[in-house]
GUFI-266625 format. One record per residue: x, y, z of N, C-alpha, C, O, CB in turn. Coordinates in steps of 0.001 Angstrom, whole numbers, padded with zeros to 6 digits, always signed. Glycine has a CB too. Layout:
BEGIN
XYZXYZXYZXYZXYZ...
END
This chain:
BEGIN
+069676+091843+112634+070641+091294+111667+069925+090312+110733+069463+089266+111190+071832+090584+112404+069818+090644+109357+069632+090073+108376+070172+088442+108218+071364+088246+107982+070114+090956+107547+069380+087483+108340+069813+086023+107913+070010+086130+106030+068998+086221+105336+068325+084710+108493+071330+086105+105431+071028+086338+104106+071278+084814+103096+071524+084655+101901+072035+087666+103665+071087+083921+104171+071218+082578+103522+070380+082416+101617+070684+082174+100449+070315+081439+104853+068972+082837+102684+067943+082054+101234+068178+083140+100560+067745+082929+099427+066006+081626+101319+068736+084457+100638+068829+085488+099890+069964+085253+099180+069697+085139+097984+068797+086656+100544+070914+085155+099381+072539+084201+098714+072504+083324+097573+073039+083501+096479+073186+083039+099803+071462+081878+098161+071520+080956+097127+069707+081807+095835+069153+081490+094783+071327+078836+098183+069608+082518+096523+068555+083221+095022+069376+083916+094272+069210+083838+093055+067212+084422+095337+070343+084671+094743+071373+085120+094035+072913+084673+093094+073689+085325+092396+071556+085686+094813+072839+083335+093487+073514+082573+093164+072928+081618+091847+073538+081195+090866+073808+082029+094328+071695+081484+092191+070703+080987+090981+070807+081829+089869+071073+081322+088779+069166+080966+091351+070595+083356+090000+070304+084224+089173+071954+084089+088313+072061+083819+087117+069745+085732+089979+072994+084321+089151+074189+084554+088631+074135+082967+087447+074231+083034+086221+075539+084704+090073+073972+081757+088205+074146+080586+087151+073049+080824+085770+073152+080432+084607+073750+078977+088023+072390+081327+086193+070913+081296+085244+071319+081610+083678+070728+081267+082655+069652+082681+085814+072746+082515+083865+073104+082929+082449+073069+081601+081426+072903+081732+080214+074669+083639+082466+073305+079902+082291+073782+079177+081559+072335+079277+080499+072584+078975+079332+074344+077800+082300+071043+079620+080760+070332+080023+079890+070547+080669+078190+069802+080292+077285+069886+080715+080632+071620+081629+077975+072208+082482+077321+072551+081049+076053+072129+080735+074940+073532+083437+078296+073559+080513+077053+074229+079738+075688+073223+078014+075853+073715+077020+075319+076598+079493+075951+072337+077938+076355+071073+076680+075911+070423+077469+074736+070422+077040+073582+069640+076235+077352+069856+078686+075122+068766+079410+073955+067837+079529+074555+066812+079970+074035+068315+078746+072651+067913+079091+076129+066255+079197+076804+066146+080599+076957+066620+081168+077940+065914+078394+078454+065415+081332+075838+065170+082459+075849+064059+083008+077047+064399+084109+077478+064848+082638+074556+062910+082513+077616+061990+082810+078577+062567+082981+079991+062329+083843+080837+061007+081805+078550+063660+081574+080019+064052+081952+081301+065097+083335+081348+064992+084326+082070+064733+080648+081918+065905+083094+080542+066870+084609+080753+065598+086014+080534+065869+087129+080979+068472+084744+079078+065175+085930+080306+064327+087013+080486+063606+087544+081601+063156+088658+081867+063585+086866+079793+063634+085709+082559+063221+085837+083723+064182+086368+084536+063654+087026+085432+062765+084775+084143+065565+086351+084605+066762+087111+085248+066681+088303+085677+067489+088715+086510+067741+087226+084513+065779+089007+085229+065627+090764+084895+064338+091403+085397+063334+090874+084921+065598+091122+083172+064138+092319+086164+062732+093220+086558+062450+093582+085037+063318+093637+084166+062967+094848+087753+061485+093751+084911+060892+093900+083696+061555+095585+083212+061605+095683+081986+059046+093710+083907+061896+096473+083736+063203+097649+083342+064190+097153+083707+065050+098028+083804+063275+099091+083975+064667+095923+084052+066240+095990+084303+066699+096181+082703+066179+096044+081595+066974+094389+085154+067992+096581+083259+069250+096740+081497+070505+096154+081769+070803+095552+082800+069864+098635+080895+071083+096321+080980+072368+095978+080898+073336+096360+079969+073035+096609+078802+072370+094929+080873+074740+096442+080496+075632+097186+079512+076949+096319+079438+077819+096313+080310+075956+098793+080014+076972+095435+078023+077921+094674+077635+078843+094994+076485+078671+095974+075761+077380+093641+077451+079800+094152+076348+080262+094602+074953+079398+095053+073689+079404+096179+073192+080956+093571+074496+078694+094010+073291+078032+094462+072490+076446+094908+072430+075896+094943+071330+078322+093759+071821+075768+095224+073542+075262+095620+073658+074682+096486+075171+075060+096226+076314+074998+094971+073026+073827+097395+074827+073403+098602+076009+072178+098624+075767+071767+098745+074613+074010+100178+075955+071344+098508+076850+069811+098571+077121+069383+098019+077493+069915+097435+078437+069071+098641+076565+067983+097671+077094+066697+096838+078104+067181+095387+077907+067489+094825+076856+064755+097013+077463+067174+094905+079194+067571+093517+078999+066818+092426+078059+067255+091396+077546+067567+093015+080258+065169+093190+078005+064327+092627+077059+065036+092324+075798+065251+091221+075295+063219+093481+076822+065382+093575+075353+066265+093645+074219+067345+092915+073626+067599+092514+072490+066688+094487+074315+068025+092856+074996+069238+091711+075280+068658+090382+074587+069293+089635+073843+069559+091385+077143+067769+090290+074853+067294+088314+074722+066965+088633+072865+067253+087912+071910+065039+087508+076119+066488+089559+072881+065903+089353+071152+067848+089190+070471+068343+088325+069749+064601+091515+070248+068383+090246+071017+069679+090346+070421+070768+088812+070870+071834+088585+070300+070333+091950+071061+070386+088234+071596+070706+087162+071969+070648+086029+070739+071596+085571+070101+069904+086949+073093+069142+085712+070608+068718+085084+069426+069106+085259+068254+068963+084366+067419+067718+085188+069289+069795+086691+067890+069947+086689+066437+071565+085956+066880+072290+085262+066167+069779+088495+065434+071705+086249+067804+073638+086006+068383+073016+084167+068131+072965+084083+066904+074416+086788+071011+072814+083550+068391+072357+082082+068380+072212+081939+066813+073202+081606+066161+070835+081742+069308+071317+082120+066354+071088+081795+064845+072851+082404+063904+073137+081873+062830+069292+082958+064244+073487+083139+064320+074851+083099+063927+076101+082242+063385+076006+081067+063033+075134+083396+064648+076852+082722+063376+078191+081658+063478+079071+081702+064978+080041+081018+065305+079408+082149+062145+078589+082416+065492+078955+082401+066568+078489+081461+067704+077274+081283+067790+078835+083436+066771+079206+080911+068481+078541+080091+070116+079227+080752+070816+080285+081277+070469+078757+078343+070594+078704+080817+071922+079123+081332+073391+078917+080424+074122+077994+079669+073821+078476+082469+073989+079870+080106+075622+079449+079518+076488+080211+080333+077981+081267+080917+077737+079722+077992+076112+079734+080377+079394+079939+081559+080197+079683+080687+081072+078600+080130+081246+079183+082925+080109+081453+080407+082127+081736+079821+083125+081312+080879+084575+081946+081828+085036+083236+079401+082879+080627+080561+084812+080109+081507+086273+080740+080999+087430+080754+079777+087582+078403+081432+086672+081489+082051+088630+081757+081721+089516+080832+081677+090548+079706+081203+090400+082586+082196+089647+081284+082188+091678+080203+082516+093254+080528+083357+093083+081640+083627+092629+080218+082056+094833+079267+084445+093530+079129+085737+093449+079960+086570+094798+079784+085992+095871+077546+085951+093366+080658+087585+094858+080909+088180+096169+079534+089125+096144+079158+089794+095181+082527+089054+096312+078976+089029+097242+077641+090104+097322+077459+091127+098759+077512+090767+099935+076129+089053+097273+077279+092207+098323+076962+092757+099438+075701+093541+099350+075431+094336+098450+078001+093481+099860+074884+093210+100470+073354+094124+100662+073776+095283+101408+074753+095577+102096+071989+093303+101626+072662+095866+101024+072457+096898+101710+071651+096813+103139+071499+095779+103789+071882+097680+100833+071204+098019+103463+070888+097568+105112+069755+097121+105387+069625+096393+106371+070963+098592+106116+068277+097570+104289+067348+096995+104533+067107+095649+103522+066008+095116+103367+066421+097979+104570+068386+095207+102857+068139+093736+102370+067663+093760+101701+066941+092767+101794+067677+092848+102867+067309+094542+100385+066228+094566+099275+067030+094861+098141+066585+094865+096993+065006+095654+099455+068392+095147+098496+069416+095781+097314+070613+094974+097650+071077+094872+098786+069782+097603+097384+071202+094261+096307+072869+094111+096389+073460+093883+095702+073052+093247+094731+073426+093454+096975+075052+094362+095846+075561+094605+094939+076520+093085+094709+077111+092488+095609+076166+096003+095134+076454+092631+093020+077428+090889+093187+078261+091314+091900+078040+091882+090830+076264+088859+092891+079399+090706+092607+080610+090981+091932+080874+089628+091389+081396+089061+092349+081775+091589+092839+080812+088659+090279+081145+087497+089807+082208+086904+088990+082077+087273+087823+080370+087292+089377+083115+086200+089144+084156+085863+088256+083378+085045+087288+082623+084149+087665+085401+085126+088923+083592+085399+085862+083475+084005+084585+084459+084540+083623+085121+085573+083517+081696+083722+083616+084307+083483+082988+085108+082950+081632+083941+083036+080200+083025+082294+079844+085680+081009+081959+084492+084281+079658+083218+083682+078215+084399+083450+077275+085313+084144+076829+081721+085159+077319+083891+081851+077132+084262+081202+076136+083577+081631+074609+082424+082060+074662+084018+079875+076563+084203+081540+073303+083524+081530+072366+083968+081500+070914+084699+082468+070700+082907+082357+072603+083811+080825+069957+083917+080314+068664+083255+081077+067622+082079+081402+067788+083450+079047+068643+083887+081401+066553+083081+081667+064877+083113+080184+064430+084310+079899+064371+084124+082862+063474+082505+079295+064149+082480+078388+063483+082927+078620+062127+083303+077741+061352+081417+077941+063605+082848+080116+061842+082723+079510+060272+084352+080593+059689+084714+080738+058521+080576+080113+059199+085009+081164+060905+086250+081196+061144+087191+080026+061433+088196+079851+060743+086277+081924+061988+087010+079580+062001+087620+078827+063207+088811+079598+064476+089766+079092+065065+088422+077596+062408+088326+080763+064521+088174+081584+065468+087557+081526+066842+086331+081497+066944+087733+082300+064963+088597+081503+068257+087665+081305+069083+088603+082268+070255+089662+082723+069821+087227+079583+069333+088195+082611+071864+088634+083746+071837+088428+082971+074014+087885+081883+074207+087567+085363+070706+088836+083610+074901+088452+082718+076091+088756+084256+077060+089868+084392+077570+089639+080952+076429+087948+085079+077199+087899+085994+078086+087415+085829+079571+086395+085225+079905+087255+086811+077524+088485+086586+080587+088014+086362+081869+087342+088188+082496+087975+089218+082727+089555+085578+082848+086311+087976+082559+085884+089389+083136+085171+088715+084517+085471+087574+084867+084664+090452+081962+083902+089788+085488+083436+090254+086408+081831+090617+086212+081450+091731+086572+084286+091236+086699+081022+089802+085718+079793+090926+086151+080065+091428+087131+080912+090984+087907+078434+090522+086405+079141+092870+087369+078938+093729+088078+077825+093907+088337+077624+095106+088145+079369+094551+087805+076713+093315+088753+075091+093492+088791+074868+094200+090106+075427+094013+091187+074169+091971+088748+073902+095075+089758+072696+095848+090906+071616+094497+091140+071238+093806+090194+071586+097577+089995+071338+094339+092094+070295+093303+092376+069232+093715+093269+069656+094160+094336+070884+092124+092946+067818+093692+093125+066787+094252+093636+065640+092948+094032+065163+092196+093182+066305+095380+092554+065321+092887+095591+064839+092154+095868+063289+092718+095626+063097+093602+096461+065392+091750+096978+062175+092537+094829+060763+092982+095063+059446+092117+094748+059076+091736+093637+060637+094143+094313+058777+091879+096089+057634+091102+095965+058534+089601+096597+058278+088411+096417+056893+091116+094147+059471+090159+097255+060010+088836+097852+060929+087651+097147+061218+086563+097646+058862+088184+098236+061387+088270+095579+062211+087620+094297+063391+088476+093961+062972+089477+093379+061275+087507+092892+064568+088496+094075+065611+089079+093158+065858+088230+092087+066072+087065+091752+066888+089351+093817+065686+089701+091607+066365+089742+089919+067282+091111+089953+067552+091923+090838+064908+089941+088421+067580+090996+088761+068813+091834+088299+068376+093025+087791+067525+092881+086913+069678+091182+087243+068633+093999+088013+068291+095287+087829+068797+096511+086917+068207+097394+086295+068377+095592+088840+070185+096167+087116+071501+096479+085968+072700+095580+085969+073485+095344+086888+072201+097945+086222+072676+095233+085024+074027+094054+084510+075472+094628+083916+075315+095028+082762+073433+093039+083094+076778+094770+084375+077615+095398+083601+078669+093855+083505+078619+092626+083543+078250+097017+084350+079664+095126+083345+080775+094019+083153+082402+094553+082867+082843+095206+081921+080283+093098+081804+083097+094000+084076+085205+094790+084051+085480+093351+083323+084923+092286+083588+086610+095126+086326+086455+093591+082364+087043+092986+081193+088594+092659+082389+089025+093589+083071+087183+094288+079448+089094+091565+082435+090188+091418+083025+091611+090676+081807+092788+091013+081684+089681+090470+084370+091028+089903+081304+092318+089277+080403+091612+088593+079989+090574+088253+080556+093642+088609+080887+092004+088190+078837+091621+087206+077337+092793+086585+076301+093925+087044+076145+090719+088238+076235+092365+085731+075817+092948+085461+074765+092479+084853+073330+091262+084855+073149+093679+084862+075223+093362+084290+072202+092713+083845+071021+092763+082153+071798+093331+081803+072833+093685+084247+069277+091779+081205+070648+091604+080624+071038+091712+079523+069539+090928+079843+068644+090689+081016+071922+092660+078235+069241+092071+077988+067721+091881+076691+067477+092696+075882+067033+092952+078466+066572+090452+076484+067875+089762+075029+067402+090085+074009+066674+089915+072826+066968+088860+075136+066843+090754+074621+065307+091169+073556+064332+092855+073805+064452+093485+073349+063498+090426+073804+062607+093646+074472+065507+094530+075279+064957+095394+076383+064374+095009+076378+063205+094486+075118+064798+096275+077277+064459+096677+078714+063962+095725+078924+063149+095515+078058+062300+098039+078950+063272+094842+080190+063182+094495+080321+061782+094430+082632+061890+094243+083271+062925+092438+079070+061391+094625+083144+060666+095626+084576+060913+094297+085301+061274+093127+085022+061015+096715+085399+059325+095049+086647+062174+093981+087265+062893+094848+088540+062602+096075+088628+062641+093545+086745+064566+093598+089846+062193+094219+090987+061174+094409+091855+062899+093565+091884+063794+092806+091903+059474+095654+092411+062899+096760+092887+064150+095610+094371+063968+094956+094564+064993+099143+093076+063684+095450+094942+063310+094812+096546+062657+093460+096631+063683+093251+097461+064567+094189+096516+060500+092560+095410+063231+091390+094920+063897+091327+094806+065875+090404+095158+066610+091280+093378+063146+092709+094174+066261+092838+093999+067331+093637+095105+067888+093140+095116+069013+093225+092845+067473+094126+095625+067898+094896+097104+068156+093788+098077+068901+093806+098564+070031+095438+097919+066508+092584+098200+067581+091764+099290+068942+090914+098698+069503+089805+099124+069178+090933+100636+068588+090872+097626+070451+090875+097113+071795+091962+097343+073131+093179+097256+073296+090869+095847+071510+090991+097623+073811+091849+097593+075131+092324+095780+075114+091721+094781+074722+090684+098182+076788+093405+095943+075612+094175+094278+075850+093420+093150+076039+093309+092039+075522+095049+094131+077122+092784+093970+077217+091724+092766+078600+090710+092473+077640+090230+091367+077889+090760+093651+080435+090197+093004+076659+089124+091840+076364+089182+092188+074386+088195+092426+073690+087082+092236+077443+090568+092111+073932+090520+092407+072314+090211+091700+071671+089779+091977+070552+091437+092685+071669+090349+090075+072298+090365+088959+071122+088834+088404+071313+088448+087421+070679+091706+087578+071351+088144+088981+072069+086425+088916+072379+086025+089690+071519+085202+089304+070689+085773+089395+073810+086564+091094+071516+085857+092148+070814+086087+091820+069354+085142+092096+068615+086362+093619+071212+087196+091268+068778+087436+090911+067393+086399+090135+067112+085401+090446+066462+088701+090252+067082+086665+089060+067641+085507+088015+067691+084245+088201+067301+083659+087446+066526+085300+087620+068823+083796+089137+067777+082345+089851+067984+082039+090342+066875+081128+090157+066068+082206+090965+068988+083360+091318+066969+082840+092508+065508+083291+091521+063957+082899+091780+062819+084217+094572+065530+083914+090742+064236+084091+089762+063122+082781+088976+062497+082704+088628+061319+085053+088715+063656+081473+088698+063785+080814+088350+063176+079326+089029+063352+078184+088572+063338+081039+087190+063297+079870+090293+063519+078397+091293+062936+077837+091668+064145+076625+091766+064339+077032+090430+061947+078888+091923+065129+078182+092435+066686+079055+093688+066647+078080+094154+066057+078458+091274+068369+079574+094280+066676+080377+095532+066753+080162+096185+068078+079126+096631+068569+080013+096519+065619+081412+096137+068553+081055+097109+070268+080847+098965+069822+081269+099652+068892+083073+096958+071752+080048+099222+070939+079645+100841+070220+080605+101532+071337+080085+102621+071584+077554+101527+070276+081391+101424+071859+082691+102249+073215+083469+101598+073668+083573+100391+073447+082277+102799+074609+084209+102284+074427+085242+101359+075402+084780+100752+076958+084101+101504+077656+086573+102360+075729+085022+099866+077308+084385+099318+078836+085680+099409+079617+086802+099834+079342+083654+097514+078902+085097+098827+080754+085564+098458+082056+086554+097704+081857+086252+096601+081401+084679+097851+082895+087926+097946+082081+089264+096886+082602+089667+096665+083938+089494+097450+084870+090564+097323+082100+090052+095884+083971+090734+095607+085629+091911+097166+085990+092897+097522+085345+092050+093614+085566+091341+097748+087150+092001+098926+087651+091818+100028+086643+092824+100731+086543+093488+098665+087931+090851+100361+085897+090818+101046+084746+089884+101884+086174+089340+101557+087229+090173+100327+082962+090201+103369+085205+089034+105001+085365+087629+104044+085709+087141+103910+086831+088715+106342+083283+087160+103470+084538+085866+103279+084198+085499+102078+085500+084648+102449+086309+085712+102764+082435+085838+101306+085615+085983+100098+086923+085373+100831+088061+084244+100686+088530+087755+099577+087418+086601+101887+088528+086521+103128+089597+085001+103613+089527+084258+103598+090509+087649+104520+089165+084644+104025+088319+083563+104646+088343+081945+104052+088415+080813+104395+088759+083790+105296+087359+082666+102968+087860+081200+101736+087913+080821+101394+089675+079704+101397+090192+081827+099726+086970+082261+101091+090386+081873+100768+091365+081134+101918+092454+080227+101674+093250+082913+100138+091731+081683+102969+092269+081514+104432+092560+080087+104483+092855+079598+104608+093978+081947+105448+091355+079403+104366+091649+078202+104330+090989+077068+103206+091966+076005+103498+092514+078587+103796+089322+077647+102136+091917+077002+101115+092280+076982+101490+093775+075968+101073+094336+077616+099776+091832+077697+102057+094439+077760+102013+096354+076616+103463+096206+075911+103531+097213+080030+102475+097498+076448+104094+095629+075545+105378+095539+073881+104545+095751+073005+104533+096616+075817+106360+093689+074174+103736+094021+072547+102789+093822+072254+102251+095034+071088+102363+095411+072513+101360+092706+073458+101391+096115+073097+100699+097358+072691+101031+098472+072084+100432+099359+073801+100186+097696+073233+102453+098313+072567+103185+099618+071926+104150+099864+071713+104623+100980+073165+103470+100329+071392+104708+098380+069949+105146+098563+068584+104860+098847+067750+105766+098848+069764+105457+097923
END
């Protein structure tokens, strides 16, 4: 029987580490990731490398983000080198130059791969659960046309986004959605091969 203490709080590091994302410490979030890990978010799909460059242009923006991380639920697999963490957060986030701001609650979904005795993250997703608008200075009008083709659980994120030059390329993961089903599906396959 696996002691998965020091394995827990490395995983728990990794999950906080996002606060990286909204500092700008670009080196460390890069450190989050096996050098092929990916990830598949709203607005973006691929090499997590990628993620960080696309990060930076997201920083130099009108946009801020900030991403309340919970404790991870995690489960390994049997020889302890694989697991799967299920995380509650909150991404908070603002157009400054809207005054647009938007407070979504989703789930990472990460594959986690222990190798050379370090986990990192291997594939990063993410189930969209509920959101809302958010308004800094106050009401300010949000076009109904724009928010319509969003799924509910995460529309006033996705407006947000595509409002300031991130555009989602599909539909994701909702709470009890097909796609949820299938992610997790997916992920118990990755764990126990």
């Amino acid at each position: 029987m696996h002691n998965h203490d020091d394995d827990r709080q490395q995983l728990n590091d990794l999950m906080n580490g996002w606060m990286h994302r909204d500092l700008g410490e670009w080196e460390p979030l890069r450190n989050l990731f096996h050098p092929d890990g990916t990830i598949e978010i709203t607005w973006f799909e691929g090499l997590a490398s990628e993620f960080v460059n696309g990060s930076m242009r997201m920083g130099a923006s009108d946009l801020r983000t900030k991403h309340m991380i919970g404790m991870p639920a995690v489960t390994f697999n049997d020889s302890g080198n694989k697991a799967i963490l299920e995380t509650n957060a909150i991404i908070i986030a603002e157009n400054v130059k809207l005054n647009i701001g938007c407070e979504c609650h989703n789930r990472f979904y990460d594959l986690a791969e222990k190798r050379e005795g370090v986990w990192k993250l291997f594939h990063r997703q993410s189930i969209y659960d509920m959101g809302t608008f958010t308004f800094p200075f106050g009401p300010v009008g949000i076009d109904q046309h724009i928010v319509a083709k969003y799924p509910r659980e995460y529309a006033a994120l996705a407006y947000l986004l595509e409002q300031s030059g991130f555009p989602l390329g599909r539909v994701f993961a909702t709470r009890g959605s097909e796609l949820e089903a299938k992610m997790k599906a997916g992920g118990r396959r990755w764990l126990s091969a």
